[in-house]
N, C-alpha and C positions, 0 to 999 in steps of 0.2 A: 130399530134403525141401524143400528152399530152391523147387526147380522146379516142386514141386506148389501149393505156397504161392501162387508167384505165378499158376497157371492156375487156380486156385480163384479170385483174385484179381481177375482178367482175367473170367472168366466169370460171377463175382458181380456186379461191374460191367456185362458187359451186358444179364444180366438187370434189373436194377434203372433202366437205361437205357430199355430196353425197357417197362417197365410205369409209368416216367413218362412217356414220350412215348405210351403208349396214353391215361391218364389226361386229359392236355391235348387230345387229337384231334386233334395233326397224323399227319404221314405219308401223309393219304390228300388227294390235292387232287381240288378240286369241279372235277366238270365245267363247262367254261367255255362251252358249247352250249348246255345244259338250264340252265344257272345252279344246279343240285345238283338239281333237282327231279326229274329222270328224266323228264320230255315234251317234247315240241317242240312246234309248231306254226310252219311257214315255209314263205316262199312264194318263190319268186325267177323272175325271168323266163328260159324257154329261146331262146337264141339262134336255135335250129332252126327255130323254129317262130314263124312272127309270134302274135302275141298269145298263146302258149302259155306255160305254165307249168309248173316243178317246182315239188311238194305234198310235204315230209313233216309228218305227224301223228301224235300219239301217243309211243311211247314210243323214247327218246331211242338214235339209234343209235350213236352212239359210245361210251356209257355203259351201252349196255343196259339201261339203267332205273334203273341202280344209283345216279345220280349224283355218282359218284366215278368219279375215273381210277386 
């Protein structure tokens, strides 16, 4: 009886744990690429190549668009 008590206990506390931390919006952190927006647009120079360049545009690849990690 005593044992059930406290896993009711324990498990009422996480849920309740859980739906305030959904409530505030942590838990999920912005991507720090896109700044949360899910695109990019960056330019950087290739080594390889004189005056060449790597392009990405569009949607954010580390985040896949989501802008959240």
């Amino acid at each position: 009886m005593e044992l059930t008590f406290l896993i009711l206990a324990a498990l009422a506390a996480l849920v309740v744990f859980f739906l305030i931390r959904g409530q505030m919006g942590g838990g999920r952190m912005r991507c720090n690429r896109c700044d949360g927006t899910g695109q990019v647009n960056e330019r950087w120079p290739d080594p390889k190549e004189p005056g060449g360049w790597h392009i990405v545009e569009g949607t954010c690849p580390k985040c896949k668009g989501k802008g959240t990690i």
